[in-house]
C-alpha positions as CSV (number, residue, x, y, z in Angstrom):
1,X,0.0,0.0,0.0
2,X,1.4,3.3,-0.8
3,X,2.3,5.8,1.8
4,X,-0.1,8.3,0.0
5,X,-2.8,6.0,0.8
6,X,-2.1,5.4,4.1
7,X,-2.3,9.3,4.8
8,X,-5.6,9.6,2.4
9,X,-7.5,7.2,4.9
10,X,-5.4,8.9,8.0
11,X,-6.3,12.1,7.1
12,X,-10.0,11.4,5.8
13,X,-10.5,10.1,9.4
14,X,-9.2,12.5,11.7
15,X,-10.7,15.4,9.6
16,X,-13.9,13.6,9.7
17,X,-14.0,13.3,13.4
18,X,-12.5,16.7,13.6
19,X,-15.1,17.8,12.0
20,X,-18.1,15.9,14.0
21,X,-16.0,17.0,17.3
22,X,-16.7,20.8,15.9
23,X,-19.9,20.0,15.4
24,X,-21.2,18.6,18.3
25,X,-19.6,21.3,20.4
26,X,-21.3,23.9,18.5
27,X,-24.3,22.6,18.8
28,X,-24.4,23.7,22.4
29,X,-26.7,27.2,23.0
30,X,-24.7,28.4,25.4
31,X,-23.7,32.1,24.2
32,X,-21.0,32.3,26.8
33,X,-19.5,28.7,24.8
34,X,-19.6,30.7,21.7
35,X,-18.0,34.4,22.7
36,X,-14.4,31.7,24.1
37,X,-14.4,30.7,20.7
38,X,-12.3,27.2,19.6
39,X,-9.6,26.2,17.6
40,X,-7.9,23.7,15.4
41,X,-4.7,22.1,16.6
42,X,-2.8,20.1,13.8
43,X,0.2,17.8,15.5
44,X,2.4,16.2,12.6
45,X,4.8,13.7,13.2
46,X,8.7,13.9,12.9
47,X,8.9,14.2,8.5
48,X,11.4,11.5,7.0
49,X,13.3,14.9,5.4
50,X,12.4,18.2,7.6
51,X,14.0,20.1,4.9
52,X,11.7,19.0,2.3
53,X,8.7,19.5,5.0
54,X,9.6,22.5,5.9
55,X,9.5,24.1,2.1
56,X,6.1,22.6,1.4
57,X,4.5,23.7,4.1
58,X,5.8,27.3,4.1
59,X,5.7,27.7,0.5
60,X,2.6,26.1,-0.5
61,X,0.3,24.6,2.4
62,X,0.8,27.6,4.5
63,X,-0.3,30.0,1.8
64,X,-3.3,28.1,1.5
65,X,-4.3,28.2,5.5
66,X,-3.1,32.1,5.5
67,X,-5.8,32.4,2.4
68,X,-8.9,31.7,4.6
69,X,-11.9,33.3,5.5
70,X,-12.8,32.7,9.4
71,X,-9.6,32.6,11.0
72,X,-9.0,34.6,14.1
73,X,-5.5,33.8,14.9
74,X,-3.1,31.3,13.3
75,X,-0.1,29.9,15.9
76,X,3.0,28.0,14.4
77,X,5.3,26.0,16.3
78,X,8.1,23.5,16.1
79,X,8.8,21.0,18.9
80,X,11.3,21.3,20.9
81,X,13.2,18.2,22.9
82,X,11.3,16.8,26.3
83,X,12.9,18.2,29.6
84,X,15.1,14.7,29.5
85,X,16.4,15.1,26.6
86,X,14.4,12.8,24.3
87,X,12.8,14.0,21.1
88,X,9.4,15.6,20.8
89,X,6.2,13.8,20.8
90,X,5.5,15.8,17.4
91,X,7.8,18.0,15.1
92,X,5.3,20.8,14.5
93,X,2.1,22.5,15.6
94,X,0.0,24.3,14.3
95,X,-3.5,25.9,15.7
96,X,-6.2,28.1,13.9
97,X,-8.1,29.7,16.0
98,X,-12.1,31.0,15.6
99,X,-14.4,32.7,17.4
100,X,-16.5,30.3,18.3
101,X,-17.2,26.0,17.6
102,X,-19.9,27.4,15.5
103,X,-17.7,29.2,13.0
104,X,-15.1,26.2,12.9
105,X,-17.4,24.0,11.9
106,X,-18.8,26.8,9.4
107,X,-14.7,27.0,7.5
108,X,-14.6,23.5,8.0
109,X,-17.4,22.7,5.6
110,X,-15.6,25.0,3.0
111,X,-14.3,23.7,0.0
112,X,-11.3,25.5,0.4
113,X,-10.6,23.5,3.8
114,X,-11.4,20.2,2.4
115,X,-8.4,21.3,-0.2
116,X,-6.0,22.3,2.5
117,X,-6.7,18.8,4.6
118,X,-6.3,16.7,1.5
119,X,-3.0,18.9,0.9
120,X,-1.7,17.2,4.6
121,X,-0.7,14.2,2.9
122,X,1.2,15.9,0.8
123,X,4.4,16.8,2.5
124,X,3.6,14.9,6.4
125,X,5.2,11.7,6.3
126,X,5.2,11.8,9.5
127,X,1.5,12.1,9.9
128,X,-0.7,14.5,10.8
129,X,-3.1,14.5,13.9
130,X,-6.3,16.9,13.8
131,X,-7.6,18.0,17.0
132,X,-10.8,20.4,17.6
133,X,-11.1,22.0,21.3
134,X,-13.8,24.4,22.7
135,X,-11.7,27.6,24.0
136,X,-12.4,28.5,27.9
């Protein structure tokens, strides 16, 4: 099976619970849930050449994200080494933040979303691990 395959279905799955997760928490009617707002938190995996990661995502995936309508805030991190030494959990995180579940699930239903998620596979051969959290 080829590694682009293996991400597809990856990717296909965490974006699909991502986007029930988003979802379900704005279906709450609490309007003090909705003013904390929520955010996006994408965890990839250490990339077999960082190099080659790193010009993807900065050249072309990053574009794309920067691009959308419905942001609040976009955060960009790289791992750094545990307090022992070892390596990182992840290599990289990045968050996208909205102001509220509401209007994540709203730019998650975009077209222009579904092309940056199916754009993960691309350049994370490390993987990629979606995460959707409600802001308090």
């Amino acid at each position: 099976m080829s590694r682009k395959a293996v991400m597809g279905r990856r990717g296909a799955l965490g974006l699909g619970l991502a986007a029930a997760s988003a979802l379900a928490v704005g279906a709450g009617s609490s309007a003090e849930a909705a003013t904390k707002g929520a955010k996006i938190s994408v965890l990839y995996g250490a990339p077999k050449d960082p190099a080659a990661f790193e010009k993807y995502y900065a050249e072309k995936h990053m574009p794309m994200v920067y691009a959308m309508k419905g942001i609040k805030r976009i955060e960009l991190a790289k791992c750094l080494p545990q307090p022992d030494g070892k390596p990182p959990g992840f290599y990289r995180i990045t968050e996208l933040w909205f102001s509220s579940a509401k209007k994540m699930a709203s730019v998650m239903g975009t077209p222009e979303f579904k092309k940056i998620a199916d754009d993960v596979p691309n350049f994370a051969t490390g993987g990629a691990t979606l995460l959707t959290s409600q802001i308090e």
